[in-house]
C-alpha positions as CSV (number, residue, x, y, z in Angstrom):
1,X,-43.4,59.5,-40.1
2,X,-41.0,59.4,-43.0
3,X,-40.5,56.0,-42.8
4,X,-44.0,55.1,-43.5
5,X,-44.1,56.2,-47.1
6,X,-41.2,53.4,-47.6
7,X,-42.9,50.6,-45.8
8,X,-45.7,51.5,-47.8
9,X,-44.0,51.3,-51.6
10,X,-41.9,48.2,-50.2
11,X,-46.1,46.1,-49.4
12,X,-47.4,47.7,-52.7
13,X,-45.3,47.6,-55.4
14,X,-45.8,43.4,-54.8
15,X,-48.8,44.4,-57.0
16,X,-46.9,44.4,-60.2
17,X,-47.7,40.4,-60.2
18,X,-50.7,38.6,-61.2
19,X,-52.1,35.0,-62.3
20,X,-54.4,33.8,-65.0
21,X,-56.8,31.0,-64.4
22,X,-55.7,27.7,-65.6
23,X,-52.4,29.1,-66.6
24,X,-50.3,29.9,-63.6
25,X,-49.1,33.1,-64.3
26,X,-47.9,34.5,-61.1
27,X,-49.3,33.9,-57.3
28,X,-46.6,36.4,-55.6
29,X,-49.7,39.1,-54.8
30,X,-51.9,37.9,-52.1
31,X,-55.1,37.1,-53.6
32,X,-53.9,36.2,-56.9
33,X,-55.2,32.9,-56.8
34,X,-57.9,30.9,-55.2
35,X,-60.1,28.0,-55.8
36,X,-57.9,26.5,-58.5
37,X,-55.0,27.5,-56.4
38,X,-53.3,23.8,-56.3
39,X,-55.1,22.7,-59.7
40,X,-53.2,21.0,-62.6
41,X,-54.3,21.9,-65.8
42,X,-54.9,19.8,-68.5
43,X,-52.7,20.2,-71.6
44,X,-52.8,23.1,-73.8
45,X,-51.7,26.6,-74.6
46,X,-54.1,28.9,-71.7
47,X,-53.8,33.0,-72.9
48,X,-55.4,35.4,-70.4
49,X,-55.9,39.1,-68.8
50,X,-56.0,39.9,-64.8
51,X,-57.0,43.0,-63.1
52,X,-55.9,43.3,-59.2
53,X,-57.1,46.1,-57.1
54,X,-56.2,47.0,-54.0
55,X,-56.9,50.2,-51.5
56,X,-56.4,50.6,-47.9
57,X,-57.0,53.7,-45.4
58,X,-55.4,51.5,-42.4
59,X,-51.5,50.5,-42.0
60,X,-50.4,48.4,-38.9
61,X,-47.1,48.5,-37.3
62,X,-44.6,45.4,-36.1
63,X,-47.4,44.3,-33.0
64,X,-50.2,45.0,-35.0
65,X,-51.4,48.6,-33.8
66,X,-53.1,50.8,-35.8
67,X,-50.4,53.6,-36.9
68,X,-51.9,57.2,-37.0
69,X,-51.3,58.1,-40.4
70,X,-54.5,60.8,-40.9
71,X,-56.5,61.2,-44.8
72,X,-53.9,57.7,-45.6
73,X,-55.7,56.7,-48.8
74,X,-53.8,53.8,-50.7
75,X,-54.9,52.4,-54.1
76,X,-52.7,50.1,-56.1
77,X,-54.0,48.6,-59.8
78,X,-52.1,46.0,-61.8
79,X,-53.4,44.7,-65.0
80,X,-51.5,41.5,-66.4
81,X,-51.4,39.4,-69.6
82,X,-49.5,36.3,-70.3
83,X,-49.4,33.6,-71.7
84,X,-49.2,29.2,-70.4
85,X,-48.7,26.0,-71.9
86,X,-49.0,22.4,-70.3
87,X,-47.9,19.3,-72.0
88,X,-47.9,15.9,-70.7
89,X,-45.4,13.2,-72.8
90,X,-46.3,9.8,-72.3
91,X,-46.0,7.9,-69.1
92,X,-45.1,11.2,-67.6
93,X,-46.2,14.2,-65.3
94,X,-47.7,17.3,-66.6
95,X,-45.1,20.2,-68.0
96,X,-46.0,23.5,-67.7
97,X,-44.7,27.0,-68.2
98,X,-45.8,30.1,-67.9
99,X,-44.6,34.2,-68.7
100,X,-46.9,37.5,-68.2
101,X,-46.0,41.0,-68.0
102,X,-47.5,43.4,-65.8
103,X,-48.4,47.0,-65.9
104,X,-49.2,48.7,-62.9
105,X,-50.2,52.1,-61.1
106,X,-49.9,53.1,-57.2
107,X,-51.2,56.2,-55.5
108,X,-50.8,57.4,-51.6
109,X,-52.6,60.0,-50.5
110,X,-52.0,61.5,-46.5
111,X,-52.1,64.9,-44.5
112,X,-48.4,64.3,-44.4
113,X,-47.1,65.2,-47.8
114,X,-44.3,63.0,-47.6
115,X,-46.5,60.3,-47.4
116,X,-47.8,61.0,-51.3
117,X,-47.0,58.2,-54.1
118,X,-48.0,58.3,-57.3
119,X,-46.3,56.1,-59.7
120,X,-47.2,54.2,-62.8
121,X,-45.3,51.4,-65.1
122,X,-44.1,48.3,-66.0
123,X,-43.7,45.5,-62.7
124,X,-41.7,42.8,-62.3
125,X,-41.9,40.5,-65.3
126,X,-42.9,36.6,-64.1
127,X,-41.6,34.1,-65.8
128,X,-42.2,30.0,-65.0
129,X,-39.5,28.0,-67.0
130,X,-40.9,25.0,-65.2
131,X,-43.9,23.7,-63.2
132,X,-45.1,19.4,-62.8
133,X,-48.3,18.2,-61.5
134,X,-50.0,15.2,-61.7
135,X,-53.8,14.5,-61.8
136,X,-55.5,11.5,-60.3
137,X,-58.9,10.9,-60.0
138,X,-59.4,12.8,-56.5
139,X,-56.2,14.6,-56.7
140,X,-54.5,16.9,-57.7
141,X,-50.4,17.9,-57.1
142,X,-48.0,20.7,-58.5
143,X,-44.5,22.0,-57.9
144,X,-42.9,24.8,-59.8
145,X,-39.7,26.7,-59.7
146,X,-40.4,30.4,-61.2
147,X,-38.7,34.0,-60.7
148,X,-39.8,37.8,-61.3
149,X,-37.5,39.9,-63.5
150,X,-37.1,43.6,-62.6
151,X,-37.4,46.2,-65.3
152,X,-35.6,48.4,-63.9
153,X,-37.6,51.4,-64.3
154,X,-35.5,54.5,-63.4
155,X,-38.8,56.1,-61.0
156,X,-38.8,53.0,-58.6
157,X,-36.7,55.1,-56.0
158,X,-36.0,54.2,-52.4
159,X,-37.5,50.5,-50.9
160,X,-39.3,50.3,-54.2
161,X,-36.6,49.6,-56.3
162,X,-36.7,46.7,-58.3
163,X,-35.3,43.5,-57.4
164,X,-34.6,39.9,-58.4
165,X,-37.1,37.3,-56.6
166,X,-36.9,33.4,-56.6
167,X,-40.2,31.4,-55.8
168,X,-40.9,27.8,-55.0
169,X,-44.3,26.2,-55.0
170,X,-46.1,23.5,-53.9
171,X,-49.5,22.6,-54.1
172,X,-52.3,20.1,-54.5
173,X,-56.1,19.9,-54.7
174,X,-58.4,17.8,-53.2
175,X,-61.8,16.3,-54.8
176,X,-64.9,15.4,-53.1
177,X,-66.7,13.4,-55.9
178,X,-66.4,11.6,-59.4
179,X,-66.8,14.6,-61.3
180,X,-63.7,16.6,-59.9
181,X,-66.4,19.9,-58.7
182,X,-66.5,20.4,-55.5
183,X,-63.0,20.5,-54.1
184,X,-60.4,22.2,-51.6
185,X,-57.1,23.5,-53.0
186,X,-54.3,25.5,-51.7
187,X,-50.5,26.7,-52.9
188,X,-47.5,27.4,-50.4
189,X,-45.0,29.4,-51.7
190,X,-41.4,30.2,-50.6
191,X,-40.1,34.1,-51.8
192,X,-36.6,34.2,-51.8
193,X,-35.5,38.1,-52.4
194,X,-32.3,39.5,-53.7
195,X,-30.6,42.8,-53.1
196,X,-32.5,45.2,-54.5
197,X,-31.2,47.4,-57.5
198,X,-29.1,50.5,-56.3
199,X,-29.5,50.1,-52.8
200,X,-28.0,48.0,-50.2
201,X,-31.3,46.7,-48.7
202,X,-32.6,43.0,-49.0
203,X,-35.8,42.2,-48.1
204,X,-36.6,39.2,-45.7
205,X,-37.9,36.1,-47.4
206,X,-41.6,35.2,-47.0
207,X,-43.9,32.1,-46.4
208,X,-46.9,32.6,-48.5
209,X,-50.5,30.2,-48.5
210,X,-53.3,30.7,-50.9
211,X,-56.6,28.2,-51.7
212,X,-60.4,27.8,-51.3
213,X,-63.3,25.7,-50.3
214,X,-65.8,25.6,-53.4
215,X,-67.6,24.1,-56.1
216,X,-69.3,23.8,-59.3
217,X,-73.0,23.9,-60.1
218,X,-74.9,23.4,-63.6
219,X,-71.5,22.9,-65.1
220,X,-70.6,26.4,-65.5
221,X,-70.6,28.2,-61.9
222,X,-68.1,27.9,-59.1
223,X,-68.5,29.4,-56.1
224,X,-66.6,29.4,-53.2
225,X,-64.9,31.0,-49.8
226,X,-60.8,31.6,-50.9
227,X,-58.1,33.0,-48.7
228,X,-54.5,33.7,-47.6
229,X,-51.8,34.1,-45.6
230,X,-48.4,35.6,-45.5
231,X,-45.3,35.6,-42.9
232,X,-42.0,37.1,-43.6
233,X,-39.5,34.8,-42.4
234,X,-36.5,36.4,-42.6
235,X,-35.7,40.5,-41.2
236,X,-34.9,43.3,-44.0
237,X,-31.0,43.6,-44.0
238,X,-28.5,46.2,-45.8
239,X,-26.6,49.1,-44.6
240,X,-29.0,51.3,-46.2
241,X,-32.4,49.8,-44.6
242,X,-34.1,52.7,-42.4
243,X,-34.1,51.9,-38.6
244,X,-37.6,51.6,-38.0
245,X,-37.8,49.1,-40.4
246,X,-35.1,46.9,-38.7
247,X,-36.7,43.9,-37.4
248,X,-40.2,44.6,-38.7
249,X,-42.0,41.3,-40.2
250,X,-44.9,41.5,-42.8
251,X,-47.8,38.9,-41.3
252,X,-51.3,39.0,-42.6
253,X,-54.2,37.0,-43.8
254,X,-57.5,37.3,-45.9
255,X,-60.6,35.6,-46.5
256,X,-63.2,36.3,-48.6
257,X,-65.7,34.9,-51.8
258,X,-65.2,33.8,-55.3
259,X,-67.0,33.1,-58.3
260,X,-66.3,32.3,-61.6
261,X,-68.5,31.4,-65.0
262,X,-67.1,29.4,-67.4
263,X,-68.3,30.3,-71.3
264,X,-67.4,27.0,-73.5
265,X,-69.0,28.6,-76.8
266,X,-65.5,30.8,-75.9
267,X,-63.7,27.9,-74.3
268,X,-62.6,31.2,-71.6
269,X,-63.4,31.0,-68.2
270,X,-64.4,34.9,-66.1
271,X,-63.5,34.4,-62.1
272,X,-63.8,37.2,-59.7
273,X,-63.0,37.3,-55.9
274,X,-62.7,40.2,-53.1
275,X,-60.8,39.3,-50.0
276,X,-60.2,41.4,-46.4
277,X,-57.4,41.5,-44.7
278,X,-57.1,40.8,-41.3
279,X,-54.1,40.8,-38.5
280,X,-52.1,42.6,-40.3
281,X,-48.5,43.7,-39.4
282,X,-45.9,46.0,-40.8
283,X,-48.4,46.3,-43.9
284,X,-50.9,48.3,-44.7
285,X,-54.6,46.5,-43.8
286,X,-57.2,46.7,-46.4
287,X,-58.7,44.7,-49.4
288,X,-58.4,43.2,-52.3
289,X,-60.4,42.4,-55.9
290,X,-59.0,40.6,-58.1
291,X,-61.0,39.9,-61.9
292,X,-59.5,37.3,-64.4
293,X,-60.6,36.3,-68.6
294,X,-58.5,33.1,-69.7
295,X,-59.1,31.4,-72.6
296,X,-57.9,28.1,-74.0
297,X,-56.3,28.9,-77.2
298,X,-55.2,25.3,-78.2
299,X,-55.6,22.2,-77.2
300,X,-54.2,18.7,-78.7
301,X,-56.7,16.7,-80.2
């Protein structure tokens, strides 16, 4: 039992990461991004704000089985705001890069008061130095090289204590007609950790896959079904990683809807989804909402 609390706050602390539509501005949290996943944004400075939520009364172990955890009651919030810019020089791809900092709070409540979290600060700052994409007429394609900076926040105790992470993305987007609107997108991602701060535990990297199947009607309204999936490829290592977490593997996926409403007397754009989990392993099982306002602050004329 008082391993799980540390499993736990290893899964959930991910949630100090977010994205803004249009400007990437983080995909590490599952659910981050969706129907304009793979999507290469046309030039300009993009400015936004993203609220994740997520809460779960389930957690799975290693094969999947429920673990009996009773009155388990997780909620994690994250708010973000950052800050893109694309440029495209002539006769070459798109550049992009991105930064946003993240505040966030966790809370988990059990029977077991060991199992009790409460915590509330800065996350990992993300920070893009470079991202290129093209955009043809029925496609799209991005790759971008971008890392998460821990502030080393002196309450992060245990598995939750901040770390260095690397992340490598590729992605594309695929359009059905003329008009670029109805279209399927996705984003692979490859987390590479580092040794977390003050302890000698490293946690395994991860394969991650995010996208949709949607469109857009009467020019302002996208709609769509969006989802992910997530496999650590790589076991937890250090001298001071708890037994039962040796040789346990996060796996999970989610699906679920998303809409968005674009307002061009604001040039901002308002996109909310809510995704499930499902098969879940050494993670807790629940859901996800995630609400995003970006707005194009400039643009080249």
């Amino acid at each position: 039992m008082s391993m799980i609390p540390s499993r736990m706050a290893a899964a959930l602390l991910l949630l100090s990461t977010g994205a803004v539509a249009q400007g990437d501005l983080g995909h590490k949290i599952l659910g981050a991004v969706g129907l304009d996943a793979g999507i290469q944004p046309e030039e300009g400075v993009y400015a936004g704000d993203r609220f994740i939520y997520f809460s779960a009364d389930r957690l799975r172990d290693r094969r999947g089985r429920p673990v009996p955890v009773k009155g388990l009651d997780i909620d994690a919030y994250a708010n973000v705001v950052g800050i893109s810019a694309t440029y495209k020089p002539e006769g070459g791809p798109y550049l992009s890069a991105a930064l946003a900092v993240p505040v966030a709070w966790l809370s988990t409540k059990a029977d077991a008061p060991a199992a009790d979290i409460d915590r509330f600060g800065l996350g990992d700052v993300f920070v893009e130095p470079l991202k290129v994409g093209w955009r043809l007429p029925h496609l799209d394609t991005v790759a971008s090289y971008s890392f998460y900076a821990p502030t080393g926040q002196a309450d992060r105790k245990g598995l939750g204590r901040p770390q260095w992470t690397q992340q490598f993305s590729l992605g594309g987007t695929l359009f059905f007609d003329d008009e670029r609107t109805f279209r399927l997108s996705a984003l692979a991602s490859y987390n590479r950790y580092h040794e977390k701060i003050g302890i000698d535990v490293t946690r395994g990297d991860s394969v991650q896959l995010q996208g949709g199947l949607g469109g857009r009607w009467f020019q302002v309204l996208d709609a769509g079904i969006v989802g992910y999936a997530l496999w650590q490829v790589a076991d937890d290592r250090g001298s001071d990683l708890p037994p039962a977490l040796r040789g346990a593997r996060e796996h999970v996926f989610g699906l679920g809807p998303e809409i968005g409403v674009t307002i061009p007397a604001l040039r901002a754009r308002l996109t909310a989804r809510y995704e499930w989990d499902f098969g879940a392993e050494s993670r807790p099982e629940g859901q996800v909402l995630v609400v995003g306002l970006s707005f194009l602050a400039w643009r080249p004329q």
